[in-house]
Phi, psi and omega in degrees: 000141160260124232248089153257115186278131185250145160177159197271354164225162164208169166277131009288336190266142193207116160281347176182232194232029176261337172263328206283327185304309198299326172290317185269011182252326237235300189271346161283359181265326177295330149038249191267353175124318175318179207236129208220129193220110171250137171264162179172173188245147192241137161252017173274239196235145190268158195215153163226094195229138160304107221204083154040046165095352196245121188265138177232111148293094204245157193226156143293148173258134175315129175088012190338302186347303181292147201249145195275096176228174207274007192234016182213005193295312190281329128350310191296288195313305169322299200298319179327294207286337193266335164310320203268330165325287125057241150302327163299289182299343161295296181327306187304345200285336219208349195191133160205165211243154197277006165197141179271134169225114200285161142238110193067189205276338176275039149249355214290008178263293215301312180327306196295319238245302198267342174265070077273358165280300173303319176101349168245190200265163168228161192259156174229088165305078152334121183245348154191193171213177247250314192289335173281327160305327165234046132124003207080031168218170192248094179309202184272161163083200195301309171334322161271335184313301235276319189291339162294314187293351186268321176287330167290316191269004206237338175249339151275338176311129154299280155250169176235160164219142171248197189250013167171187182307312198276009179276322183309296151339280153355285227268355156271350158284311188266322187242019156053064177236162174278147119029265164293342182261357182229121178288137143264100162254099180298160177306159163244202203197101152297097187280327169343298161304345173233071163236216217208122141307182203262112154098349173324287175300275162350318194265313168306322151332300168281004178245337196241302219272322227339077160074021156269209182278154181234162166209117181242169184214141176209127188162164170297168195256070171183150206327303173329345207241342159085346153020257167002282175305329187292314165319253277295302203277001167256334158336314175284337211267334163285357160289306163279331179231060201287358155263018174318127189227171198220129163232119154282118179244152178143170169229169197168141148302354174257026152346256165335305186273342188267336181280007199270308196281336146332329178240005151276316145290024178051055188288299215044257178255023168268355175228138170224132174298104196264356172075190172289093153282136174302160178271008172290316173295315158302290174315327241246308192296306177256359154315316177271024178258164163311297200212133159278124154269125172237106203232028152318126157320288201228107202212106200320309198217285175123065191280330179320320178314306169333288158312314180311304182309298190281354175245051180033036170288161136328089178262148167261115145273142158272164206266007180272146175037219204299322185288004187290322188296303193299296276243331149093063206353064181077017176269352179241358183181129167303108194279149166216161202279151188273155175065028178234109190271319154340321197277324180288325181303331186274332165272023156277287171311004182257318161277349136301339190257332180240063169320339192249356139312297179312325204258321186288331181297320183297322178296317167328304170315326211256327172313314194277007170270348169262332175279338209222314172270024168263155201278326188306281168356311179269329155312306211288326192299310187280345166274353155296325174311303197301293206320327188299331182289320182316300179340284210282355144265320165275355160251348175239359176087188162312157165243187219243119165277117229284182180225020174254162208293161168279112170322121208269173164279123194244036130219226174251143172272307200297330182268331173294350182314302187280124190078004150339277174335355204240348148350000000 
């Protein structure tokens, strides 16, 4: 099949974990033998170069100048999207592809531009959403402009994937799609790329712990992300396991009040911020923990599980959005209701109190990342998606985008979240 991947990153250039995705999805489909082409933007020297089977078209964006920030953001993305555009209609001179693949909304014009330029159909991926960014409701202003264009693209799409059930959920609820129009294809996980140098998890042990149970949390610094809940519930947990360490790694707008609230429960040096690790330095940190916690409000997919899982830490999940999935009903992690900080405490001590329980749930874990989360798996799952759009184009043509307003959120995604998956 010939692949054209569209996304607003790529490696080198990469703002989060949406060019990284697109990069291990794009060479495991060159791979398997498909023919693979990503367009994406450089702020460097634009290039069309061949990179381990997979050709990258990288375009300048119109307006470089401009700095990407939320009062210049929609501007940006235009100036993006008319390079990468572009760029696409040079591509037709010489090359065309039997399915288009969006990623996300700051392409959704140009995905759209290129399937009536091509004459195919395109897939759209979610990778979170504009509602999900803000705690489940959509404020006034840019948050609603990025949720129409989410919603506009979730309805020109021939199909869409998201990255699990309940993102599945999600995502027919906010953009008023069936079902039947959306694939679940989960992240994948090169374990290869996560592994530890010798004595790495041992030096981190010894440098964080001292010599009690270690607990790490590694992920942004925002409410969403359960922080909070993670104080709360070690607080509790230092009543029983008073040598007990907390290492938070990460940066986040929420910093300060989460360094407010450590010291209004008096944590003191049993939790320490460890900021933003290199990832060796990282890696190294959760090889060596007692237990990884991932204690998200709110979490489309959860790829930190994933990582953890490979370097055979111990996981505490809460049960919003994707990790309810990872966690395979509790044979890959001990689960707890996101935002009950008791619930997590008590599964802290359920994994201090049994290690070899724990440690068979981490094998369990590491196993299901070569069945379920390795990118070949996830190349063939998402090139079955294209085949379905290809069908589903050739027998109803584009499809028909509605003229009625898009629907806002009329509760929290975050408190609806759990069991969300089970829908």
């Amino acid at each position: 099949m010939q692949i054209l991947h569209l996304s607003w990153e790529y490696p080198p250039l990469v703002y989060g974990g949406l060019g990284r995705h697109v990069h291990a999805l794009a060479e495991a489909q060159a791979a398997q033998g498909h023919e693979v082409v990503v367009v994406t933007q450089t702020e460097e020297t634009v290039a069309d170069r061949l990179v381990n089977g997979v050709r990258i078209i990288t375009a300048r964006r119109d307006l470089p100048q401009l700095a990407l920030t939320n009062d210049t953001l929609l501007a940006w993305v235009a100036g993006m999207e008319h390079a990468l555009t572009r760029a696409t209609v040079d591509l037709a001179k010489t090359w065309r592809p039997d399915v288009i693949h969006a990623h996300d909304w700051m392409v959704a014009h140009v995905a759209s531009t290129a399937s009536r330029l091509f004459d195919q159909p395109f897939v759209a991926t979610f990778h979170a959403t504009e509602a999900g960014r803000h705690q489940g409701w959509v404020p006034q202003g840019l948050p609603q402009s990025v949720h129409t264009v989410e919603w506009w693209l979730a309805q020109a799409a021939t199909r869409l994937i998201t990255c699990s059930q309940h993102m599945r959920w999600e995502a027919t609820r906010l953009f008023d799609v069936s079902k039947d129009k959306i694939d679940v294809v989960p992240n994948g996980i090169d374990v290869s790329v996560w592994k530890v140098s010798p004595g790495a998890a041992e030096h981190a042990y010894a440098q964080f712990s001292d010599g009690g149970p270690l607990l790490v949390f590694a992920g942004r610094l925002e409410w969403e992300k359960g922080v909070q809940v993670l104080l709360q519930a070690f607080g509790q947990t230092l009543l029983q396991h008073p040598t007990a360490r907390l290492v938070i790694a990460g940066k986040g707008g929420m910093r300060e009040r989460f360094l407010q609230l450590a010291g209004q429960l008096r944590l003191g040096h049993h939790v320490r911020f460890a900021g933003w690790l290199p990832e060796d330095q990282l890696h190294g940190l959760i090889a060596g923990a007692t237990v990884a916690i991932v204690p998200s409000l709110y979490e489309p997919f959860g790829l930190v599980a994933l990582e953890a899982a490979a370097l055979r830490t111990p996981l505490i999940l809460s049960e919003a959005g994707g990790l309810r999935e990872i966690a395979d009903g509790g044979s890959a992690a001990i689960t707890f209701t996101a935002d009950d900080s008791t619930a997590l405490a008590a599964a802290i001590s359920e994994v201090l109190a049994h290690p070899k329980e724990a440690d068979a749930r981490s094998d369990y874990a590491s196993e299901l990342l070569t069945r379920r989360y390795a990118w070949p798996i996830i190349a063939q799952e998402t090139v079955r998606s294209y085949s379905r759009a290809v069908a589903d184009w050739d027998a109803a043509g584009p499809p028909t985008v509605s003229d009625a307003p898009p629907p806002l959120p009329v509760d929290n995604l975050l408190l609806d979240s759990v069991g969300a998956s089970a829908r």
